[in-house]
N, CA, C and O atoms as a GROMACS GRO file, in nm:
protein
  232
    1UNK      N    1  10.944   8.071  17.200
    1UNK     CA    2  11.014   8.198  17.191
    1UNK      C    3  10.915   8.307  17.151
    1UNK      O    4  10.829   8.306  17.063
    2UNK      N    5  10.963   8.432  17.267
    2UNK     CA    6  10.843   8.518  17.181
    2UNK      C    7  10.896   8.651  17.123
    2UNK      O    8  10.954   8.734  17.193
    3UNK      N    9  10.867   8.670  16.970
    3UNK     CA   10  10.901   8.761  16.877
    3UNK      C   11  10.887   8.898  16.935
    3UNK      O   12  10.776   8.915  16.986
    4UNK      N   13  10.978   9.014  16.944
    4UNK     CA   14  11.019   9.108  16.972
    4UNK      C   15  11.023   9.138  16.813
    4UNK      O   16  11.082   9.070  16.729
    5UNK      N   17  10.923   9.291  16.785
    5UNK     CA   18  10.892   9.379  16.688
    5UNK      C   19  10.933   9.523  16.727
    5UNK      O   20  10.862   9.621  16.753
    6UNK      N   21  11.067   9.508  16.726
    6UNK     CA   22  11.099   9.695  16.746
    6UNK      C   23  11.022   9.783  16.622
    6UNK      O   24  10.979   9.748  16.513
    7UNK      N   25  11.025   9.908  16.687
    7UNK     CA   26  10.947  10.026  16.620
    7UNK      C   27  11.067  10.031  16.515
    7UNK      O   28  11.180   9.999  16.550
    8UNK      N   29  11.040  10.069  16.400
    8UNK     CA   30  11.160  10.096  16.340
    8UNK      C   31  11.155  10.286  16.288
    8UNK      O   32  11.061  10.316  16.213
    9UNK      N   33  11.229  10.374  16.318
    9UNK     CA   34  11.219  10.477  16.286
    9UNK      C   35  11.176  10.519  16.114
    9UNK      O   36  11.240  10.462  16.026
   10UNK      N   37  11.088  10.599  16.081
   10UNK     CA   38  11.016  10.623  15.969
   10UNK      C   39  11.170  10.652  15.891
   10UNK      O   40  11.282  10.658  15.941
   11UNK      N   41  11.137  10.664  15.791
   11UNK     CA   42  11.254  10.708  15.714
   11UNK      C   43  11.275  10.839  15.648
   11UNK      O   44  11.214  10.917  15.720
   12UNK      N   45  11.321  10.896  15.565
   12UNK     CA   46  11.314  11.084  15.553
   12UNK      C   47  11.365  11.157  15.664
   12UNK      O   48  11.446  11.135  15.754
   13UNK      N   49  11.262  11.290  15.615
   13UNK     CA   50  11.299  11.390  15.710
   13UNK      C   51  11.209  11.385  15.848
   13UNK      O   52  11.132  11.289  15.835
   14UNK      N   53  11.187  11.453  15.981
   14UNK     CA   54  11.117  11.479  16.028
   14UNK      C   55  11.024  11.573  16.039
   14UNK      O   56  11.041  11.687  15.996
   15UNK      N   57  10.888  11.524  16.113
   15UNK     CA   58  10.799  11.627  16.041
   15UNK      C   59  10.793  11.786  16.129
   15UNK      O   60  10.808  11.808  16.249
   16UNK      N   61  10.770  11.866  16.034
   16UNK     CA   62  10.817  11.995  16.099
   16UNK      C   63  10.683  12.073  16.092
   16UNK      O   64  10.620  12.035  15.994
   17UNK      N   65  10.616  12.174  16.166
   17UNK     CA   66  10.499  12.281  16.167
   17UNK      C   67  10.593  12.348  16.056
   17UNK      O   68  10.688  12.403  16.112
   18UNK      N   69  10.598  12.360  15.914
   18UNK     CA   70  10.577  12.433  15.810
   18UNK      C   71  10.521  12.390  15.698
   18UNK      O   72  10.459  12.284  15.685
   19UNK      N   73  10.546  12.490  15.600
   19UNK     CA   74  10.474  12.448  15.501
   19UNK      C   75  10.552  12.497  15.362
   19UNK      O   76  10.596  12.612  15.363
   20UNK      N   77  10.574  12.408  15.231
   20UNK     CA   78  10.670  12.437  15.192
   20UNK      C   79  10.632  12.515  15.047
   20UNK      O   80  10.544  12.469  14.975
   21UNK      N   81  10.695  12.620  15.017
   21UNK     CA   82  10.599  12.709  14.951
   21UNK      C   83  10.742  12.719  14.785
   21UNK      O   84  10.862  12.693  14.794
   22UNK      N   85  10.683  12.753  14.688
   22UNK     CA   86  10.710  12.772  14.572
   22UNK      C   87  10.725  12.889  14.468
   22UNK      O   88  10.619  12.927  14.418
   23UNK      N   89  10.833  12.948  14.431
   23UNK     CA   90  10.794  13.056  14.350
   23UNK      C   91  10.903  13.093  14.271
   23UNK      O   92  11.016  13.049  14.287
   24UNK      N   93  10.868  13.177  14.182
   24UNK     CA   94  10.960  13.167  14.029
   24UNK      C   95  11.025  13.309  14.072
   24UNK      O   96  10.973  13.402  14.134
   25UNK      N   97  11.158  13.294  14.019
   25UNK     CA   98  11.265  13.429  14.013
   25UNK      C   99  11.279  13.457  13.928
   25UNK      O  100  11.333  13.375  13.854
   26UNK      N  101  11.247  13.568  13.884
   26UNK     CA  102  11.312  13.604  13.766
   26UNK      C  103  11.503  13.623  13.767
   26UNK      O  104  11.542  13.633  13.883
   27UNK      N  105  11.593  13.627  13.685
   27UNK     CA  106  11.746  13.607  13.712
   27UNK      C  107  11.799  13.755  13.774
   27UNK      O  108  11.894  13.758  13.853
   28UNK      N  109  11.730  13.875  13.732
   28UNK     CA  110  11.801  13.952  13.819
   28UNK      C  111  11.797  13.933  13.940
   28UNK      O  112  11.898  13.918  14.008
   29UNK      N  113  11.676  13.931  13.985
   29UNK     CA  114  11.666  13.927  14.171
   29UNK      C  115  11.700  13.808  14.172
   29UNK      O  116  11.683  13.786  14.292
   30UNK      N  117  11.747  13.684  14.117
   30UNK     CA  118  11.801  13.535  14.146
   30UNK      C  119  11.930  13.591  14.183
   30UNK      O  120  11.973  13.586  14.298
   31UNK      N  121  11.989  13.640  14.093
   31UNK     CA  122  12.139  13.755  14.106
   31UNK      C  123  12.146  13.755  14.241
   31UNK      O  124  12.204  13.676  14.316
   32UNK      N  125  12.064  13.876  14.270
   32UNK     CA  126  12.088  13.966  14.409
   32UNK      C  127  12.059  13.864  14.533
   32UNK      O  128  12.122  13.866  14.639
   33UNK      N  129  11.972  13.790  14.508
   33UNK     CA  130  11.929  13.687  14.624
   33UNK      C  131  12.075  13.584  14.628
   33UNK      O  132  12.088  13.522  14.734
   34UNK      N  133  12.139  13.570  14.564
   34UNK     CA  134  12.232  13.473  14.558
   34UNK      C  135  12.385  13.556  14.613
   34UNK      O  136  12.464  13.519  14.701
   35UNK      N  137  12.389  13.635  14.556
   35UNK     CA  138  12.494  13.778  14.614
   35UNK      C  139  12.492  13.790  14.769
   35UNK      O  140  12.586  13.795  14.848
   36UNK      N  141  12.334  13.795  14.794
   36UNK     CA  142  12.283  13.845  14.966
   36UNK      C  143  12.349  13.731  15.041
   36UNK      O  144  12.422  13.743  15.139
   37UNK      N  145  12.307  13.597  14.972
   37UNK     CA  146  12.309  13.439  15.082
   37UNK      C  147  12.483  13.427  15.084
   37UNK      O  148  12.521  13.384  15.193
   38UNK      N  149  12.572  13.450  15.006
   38UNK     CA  150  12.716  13.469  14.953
   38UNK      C  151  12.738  13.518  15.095
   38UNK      O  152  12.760  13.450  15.196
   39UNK      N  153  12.727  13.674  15.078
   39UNK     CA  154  12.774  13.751  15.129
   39UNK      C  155  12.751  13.692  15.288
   39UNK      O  156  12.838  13.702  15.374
   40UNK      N  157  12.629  13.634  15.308
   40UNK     CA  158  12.626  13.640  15.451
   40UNK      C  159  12.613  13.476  15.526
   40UNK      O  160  12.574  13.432  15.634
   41UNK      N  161  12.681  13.408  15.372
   41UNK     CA  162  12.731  13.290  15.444
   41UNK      C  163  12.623  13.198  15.444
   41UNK      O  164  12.660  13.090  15.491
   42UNK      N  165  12.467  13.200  15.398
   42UNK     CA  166  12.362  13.142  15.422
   42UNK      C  167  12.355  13.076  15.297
   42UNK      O  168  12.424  13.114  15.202
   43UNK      N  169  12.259  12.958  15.288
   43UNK     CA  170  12.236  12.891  15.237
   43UNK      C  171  12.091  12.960  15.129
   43UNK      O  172  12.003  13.016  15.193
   44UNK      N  173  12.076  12.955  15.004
   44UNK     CA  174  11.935  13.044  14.954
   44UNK      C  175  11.756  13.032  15.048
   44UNK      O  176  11.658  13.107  15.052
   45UNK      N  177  11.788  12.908  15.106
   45UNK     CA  178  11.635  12.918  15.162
   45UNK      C  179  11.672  12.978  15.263
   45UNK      O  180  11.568  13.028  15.307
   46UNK      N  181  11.772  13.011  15.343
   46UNK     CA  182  11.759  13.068  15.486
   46UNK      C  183  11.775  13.197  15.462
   46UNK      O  184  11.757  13.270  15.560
   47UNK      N  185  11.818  13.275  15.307
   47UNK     CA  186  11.860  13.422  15.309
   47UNK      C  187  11.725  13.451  15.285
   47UNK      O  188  11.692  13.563  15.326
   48UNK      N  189  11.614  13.369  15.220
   48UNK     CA  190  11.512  13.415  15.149
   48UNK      C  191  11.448  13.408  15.321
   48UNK      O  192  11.412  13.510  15.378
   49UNK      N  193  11.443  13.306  15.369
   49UNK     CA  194  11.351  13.335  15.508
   49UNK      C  195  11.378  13.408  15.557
   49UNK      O  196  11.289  13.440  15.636
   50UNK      N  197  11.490  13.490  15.564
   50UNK     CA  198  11.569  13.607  15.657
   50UNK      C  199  11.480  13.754  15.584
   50UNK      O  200  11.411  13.844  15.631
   51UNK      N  201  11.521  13.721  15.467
   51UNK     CA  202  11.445  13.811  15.391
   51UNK      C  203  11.291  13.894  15.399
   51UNK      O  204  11.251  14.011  15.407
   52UNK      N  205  11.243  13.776  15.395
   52UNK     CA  206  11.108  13.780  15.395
   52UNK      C  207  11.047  13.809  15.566
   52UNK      O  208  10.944  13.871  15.596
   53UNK      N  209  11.117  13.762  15.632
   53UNK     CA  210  11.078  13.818  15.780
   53UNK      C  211  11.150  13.957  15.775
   53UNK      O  212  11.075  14.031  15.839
   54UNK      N  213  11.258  14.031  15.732
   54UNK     CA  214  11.275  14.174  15.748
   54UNK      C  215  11.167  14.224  15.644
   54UNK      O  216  11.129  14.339  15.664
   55UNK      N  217  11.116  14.164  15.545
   55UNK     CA  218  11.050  14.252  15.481
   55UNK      C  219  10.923  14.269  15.541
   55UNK      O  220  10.858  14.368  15.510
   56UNK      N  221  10.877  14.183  15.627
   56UNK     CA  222  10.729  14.179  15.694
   56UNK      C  223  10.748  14.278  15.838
   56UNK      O  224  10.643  14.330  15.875
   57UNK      N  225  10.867  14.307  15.916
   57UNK     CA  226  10.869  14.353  16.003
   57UNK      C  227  10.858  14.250  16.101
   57UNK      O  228  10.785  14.264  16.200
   58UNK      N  229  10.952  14.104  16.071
   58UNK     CA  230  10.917  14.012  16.209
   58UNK      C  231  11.071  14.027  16.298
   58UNK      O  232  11.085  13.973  16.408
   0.00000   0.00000   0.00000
């Protein structure tokens, strides 16, 4: 008999072209950043990416 070794899929997340970055809030703008993602239904990392691309002009 001959042994069949399926691939077994890695486990986690998949790997993505980013890079995952870190930084401290102070609580007012934690406030307003949390108010913004509320208001528009987003989750905090996607208001902050939204964010940060209107603030760059992307």
């Amino acid at each position: 008999m001959s042994t069949i070794n399926p691939r077994k899929k890695p486990r986690g997340r998949p790997p993505v072209e980013s890079e995952e970055i870190r930084a401290r809030v102070q609580q007012p703008l934690l406030g307003r950043l949390d108010e913004y993602a509320e208001k528009n239904n987003l989750p905090r990392s996607e208001a902050i990416r939204r964010l940060v691309e209107k603030g760059l002009g992307s």
